[in-house]
C-alpha positions in Angstrom: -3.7 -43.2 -27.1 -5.0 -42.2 -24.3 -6.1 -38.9 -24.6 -7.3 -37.5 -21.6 -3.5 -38.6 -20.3 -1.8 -36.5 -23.4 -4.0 -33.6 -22.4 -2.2 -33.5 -18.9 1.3 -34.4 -20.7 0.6 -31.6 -22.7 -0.3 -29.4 -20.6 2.6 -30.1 -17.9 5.0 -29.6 -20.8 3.6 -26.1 -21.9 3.9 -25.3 -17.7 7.4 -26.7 -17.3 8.7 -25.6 -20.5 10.5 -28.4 -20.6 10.4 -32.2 -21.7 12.2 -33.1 -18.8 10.8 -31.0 -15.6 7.2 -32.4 -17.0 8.7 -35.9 -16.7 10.2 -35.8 -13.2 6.9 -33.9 -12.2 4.5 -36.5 -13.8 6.7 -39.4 -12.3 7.3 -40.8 -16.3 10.6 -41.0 -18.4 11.5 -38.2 -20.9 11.2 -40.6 -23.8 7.6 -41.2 -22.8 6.4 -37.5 -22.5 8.1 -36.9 -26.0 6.4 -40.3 -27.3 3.0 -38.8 -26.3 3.6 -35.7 -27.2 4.6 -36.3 -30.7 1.7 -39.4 -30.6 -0.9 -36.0 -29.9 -0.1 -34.4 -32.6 -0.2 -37.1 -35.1 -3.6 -37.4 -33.8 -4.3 -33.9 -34.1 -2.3 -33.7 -37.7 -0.9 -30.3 -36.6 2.5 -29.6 -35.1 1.8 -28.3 -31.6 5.2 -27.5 -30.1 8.4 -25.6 -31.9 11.1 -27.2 -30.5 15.0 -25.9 -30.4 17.8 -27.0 -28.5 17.1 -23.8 -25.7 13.7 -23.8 -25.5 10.2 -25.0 -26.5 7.7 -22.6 -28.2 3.7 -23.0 -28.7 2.8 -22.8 -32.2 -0.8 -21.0 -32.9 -2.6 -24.3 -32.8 -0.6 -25.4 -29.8 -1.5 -22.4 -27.9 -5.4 -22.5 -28.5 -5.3 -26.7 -27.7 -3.3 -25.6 -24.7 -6.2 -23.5 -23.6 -8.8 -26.5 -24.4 -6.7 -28.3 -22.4 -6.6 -26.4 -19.5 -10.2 -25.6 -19.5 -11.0 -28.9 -19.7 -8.4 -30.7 -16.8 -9.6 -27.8 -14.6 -13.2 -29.2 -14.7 -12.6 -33.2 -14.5 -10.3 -32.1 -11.3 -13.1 -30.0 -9.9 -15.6 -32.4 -10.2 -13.7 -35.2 -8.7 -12.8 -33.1 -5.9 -16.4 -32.4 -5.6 -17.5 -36.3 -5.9 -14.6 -37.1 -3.4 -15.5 -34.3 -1.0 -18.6 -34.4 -0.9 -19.8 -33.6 2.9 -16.3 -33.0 3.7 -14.1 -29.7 3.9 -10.9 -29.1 1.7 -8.0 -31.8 2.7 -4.7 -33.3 1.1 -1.1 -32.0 1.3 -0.9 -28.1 0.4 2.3 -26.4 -0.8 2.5 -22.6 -0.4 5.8 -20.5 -1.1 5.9 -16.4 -0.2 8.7 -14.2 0.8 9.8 -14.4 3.8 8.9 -10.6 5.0 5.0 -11.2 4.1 5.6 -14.9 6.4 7.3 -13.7 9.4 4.8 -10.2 9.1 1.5 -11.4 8.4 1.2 -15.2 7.9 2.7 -17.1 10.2 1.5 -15.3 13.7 -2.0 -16.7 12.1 -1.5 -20.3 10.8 -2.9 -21.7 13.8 -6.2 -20.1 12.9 -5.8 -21.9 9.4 -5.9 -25.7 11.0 -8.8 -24.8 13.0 -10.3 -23.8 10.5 -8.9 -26.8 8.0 -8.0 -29.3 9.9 -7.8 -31.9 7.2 -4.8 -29.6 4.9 -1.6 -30.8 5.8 0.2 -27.1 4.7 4.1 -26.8 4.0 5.3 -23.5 3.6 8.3 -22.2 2.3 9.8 -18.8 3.2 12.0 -17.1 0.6 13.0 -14.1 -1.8 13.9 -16.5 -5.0 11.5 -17.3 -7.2 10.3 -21.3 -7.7 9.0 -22.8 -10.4 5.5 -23.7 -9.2 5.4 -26.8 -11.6 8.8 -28.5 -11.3 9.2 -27.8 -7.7 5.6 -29.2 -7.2 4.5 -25.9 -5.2 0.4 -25.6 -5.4 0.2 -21.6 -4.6 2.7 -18.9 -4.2 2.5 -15.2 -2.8 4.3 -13.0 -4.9 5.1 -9.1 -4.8 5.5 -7.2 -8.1 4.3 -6.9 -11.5 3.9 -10.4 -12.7 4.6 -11.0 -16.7 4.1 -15.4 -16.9 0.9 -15.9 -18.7 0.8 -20.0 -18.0 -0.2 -18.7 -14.4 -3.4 -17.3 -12.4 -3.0 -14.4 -10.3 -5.1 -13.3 -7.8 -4.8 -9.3 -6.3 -4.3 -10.0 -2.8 -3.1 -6.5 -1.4 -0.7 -3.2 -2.5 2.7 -3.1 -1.2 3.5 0.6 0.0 7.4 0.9 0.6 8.9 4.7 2.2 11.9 6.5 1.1 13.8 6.4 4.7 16.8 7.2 6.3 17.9 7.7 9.6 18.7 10.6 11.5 22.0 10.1 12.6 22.6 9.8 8.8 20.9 13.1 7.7 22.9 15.1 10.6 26.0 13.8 8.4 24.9 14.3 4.9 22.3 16.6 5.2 18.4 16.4 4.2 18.0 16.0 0.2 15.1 18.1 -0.6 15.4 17.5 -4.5 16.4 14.5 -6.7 19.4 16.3 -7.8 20.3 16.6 -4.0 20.9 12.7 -4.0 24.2 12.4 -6.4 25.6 13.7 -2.6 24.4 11.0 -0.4 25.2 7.1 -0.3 22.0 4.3 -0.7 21.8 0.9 0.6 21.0 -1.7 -2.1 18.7 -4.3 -2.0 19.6 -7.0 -4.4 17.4 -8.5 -6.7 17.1 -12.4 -6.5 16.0 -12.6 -10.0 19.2 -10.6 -11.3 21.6 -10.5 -8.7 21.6 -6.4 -9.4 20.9 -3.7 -7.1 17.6 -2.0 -7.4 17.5 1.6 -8.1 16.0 4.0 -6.0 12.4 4.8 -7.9 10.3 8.1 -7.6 7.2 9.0 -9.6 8.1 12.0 -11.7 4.7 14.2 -13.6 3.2 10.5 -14.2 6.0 8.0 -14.4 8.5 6.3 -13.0 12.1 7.6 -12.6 15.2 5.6 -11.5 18.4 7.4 -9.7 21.3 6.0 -9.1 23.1 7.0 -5.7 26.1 5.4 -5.1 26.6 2.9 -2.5 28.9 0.5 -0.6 26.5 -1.9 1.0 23.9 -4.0 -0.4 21.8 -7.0 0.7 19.4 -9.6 -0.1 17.6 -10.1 3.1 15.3 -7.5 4.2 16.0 -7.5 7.8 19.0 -6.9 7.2 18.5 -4.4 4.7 16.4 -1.8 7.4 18.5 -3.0 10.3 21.7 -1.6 8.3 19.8 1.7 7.5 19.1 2.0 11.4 22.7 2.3 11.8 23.1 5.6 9.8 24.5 4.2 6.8 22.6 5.6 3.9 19.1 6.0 2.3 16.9 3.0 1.5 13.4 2.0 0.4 12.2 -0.4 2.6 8.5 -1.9 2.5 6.2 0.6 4.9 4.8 -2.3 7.1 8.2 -3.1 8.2 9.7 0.7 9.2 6.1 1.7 10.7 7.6 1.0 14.8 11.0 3.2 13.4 9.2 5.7 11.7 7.1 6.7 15.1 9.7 6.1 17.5 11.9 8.5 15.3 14.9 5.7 14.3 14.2 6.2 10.4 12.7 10.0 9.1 10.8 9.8 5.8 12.6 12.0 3.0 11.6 13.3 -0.4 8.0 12.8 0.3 6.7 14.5 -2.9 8.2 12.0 -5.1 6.6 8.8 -4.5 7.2 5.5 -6.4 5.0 3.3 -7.2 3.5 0.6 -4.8 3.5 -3.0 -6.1 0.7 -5.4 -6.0 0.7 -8.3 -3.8 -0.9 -11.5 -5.5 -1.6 -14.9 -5.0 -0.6 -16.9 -8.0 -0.5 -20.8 -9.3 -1.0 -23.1 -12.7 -4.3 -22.7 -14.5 -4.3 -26.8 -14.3 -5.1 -26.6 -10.3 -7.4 -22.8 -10.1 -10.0 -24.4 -9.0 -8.6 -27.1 -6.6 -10.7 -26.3 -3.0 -7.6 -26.6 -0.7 -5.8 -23.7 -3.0 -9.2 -22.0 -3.1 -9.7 -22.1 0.7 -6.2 -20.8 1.3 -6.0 -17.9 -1.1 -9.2 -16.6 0.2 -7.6 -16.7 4.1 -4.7 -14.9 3.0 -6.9 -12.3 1.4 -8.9 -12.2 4.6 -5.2 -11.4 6.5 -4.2 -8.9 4.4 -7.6 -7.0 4.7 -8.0 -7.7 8.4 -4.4 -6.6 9.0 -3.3 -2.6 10.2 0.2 -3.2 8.5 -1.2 -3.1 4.9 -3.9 0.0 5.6 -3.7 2.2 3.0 -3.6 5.2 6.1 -0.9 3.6 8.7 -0.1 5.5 11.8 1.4 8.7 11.2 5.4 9.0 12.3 6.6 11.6 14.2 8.3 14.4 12.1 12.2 14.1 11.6 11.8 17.5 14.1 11.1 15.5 17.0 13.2 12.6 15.9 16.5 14.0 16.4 18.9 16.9 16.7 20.4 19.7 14.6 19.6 21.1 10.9 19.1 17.6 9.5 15.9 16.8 12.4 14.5 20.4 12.1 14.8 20.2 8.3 12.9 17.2 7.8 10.0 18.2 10.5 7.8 19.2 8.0 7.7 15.9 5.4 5.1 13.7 6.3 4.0 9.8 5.7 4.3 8.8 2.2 3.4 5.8 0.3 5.0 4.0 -2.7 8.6 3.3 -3.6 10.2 0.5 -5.9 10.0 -2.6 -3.6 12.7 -4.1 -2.2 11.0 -7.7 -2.0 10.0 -7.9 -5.9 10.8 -11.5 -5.8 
């Protein structure tokens, strides 16, 4: 047995939760990643895996080789990457995958910087709001926004997200300003549908401490984001948009911020991928860049230019009533995906 070749199976297996994603990812046949698998643990005399018909599940010994494993895989690839390098910058075929806000926003006005800089990674990026599975669909690094729960993965903090309760002043002319939570069972939201439950996501405000969830009725929802603030520029109800993308509409007065003293939380932004490639340079290189955007970039400040007050924004008791609510940060994301 080969074992530095089981170590990988293994590992691939515990990644892909699956027999059969680690076999179409490591090019073999199912029957030969189970062969191997089973041929590892009668090597190791321990049972490794739990199998069942839905799903696999480590046992303690699996999880603590697993580890080993990792470890391990992470330095041989390092140092042949460093033997094979050597004298030479990061190169090879890098696939990234983000949503497509934070690509259109911040990354791809700036990609040409990234070939100058490494010209020798060939970089395929993939712009959307569903999630991938980094192993199966082969993607070496993805940008992520939102509290992330899979342990098989590294995360790196890249940025916070800020999002703004909004709405626009045509609307609040109509419905009136809400100045409490209570105040919202009389107005209409646009949803933002989740990708990861096809569900609309609440509006969120931070209550003494913690999160609260409202439900406000609605008749619109979407799963794009451009098309989520372009509706709520119409005047058809409120919405919680990311800040960076309402910062031109909340100065030029098209969206007024509302309910200021209730902020949600803001989400983290993080660059994640498998523990098997952490240390890979081209993955290193490009995490590190996108950190540099996000730092570099007024859209994520934590201080953004300061929107005119609703009482220069438009006309009537809903403009005067919302001059005096400033900029506010925070609010369930609409991109958690």
């Amino acid at each position: 047995m080969d074992r530095l070749q089981a170590m990988e199976v293994f590992a691939r297996v515990v990644e892909a939760n699956s027999f059969s994603r680690a076999s179409d990812s490591l090019d073999l046949s199912r029957t030969s990643v189970t062969t191997i698998v089973k041929s590892l643990e009668a090597h190791l005399r321990t049972p490794l895996l739990q199998r069942t018909t839905r799903k696999l599940k480590l046992t303690p010994e699996g999880a603590e080789y697993y580890e080993h494993c990792v470890r391990i895989l992470a330095e041989i690839s390092e140092t042949e990457a460093a033997m094979a390098g050597a004298g030479r910058g990061p190169r090879g075929k890098l696939r990234v995958d983000m949503p497509a806000t934070i690509g259109k926003w911040l990354v791809t006005p700036q990609l040409h910087r990234f070939h100058e800089l490494y010209p020798d990674v060939e970089l395929i990026v993939g712009y959307g709001d569903k999630l991938v599975d980094l192993i199966q669909d082969g993607v070496d690094c993805a940008i992520r926004v939102g509290e992330l729960q899979d342990s098989t993965l590294i995360a790196r903090r890249l940025a916070d997200m800020p999002t703004i309760t909004v709405a626009s002043p045509h609307y609040l002319h109509r419905r009136g300003m809400p100045r409490t939570l209570e105040d919202l069972d009389r107005h209409m939201a646009i949803h933002y549908i989740s990708s990861k439950t096809n569900r609309a996501i609440p509006l969120s405000f931070t209550v003494e401490g913690r999160i609260v969830e409202v439900p406000v009725p609605g008749k619109l929802g979407f799963n794009d984001a451009d098309a989520y603030v372009e509706c709520g520029l119409t005047g058809t109800g409120i919405l919680q948009p990311p800040r960076f993308m309402v910062g031109e509409h909340l100065r030029s007065g098209a969206l007024v911020e509302i309910l200021p003293q209730w902020r949600p939380r803001t989400l983290p932004i993080s660059a994640i991928y498998p523990q098997s490639r952490h240390l890979a340079p081209k993955v290193r290189v490009f995490v590190e860049w996108v950190l540099s955007l996000f730092e570099a970039s007024p859209l994520f400040a934590a201080e953004a230019a300061r929107p005119r007050s609703a009482g220069t924004a438009g006309t009537g008791g809903a403009a005067g009533a919302a001059g005096a609510y400033g900029l506010a940060a925070g609010a369930l994301a609409p991109l958690p995906d």
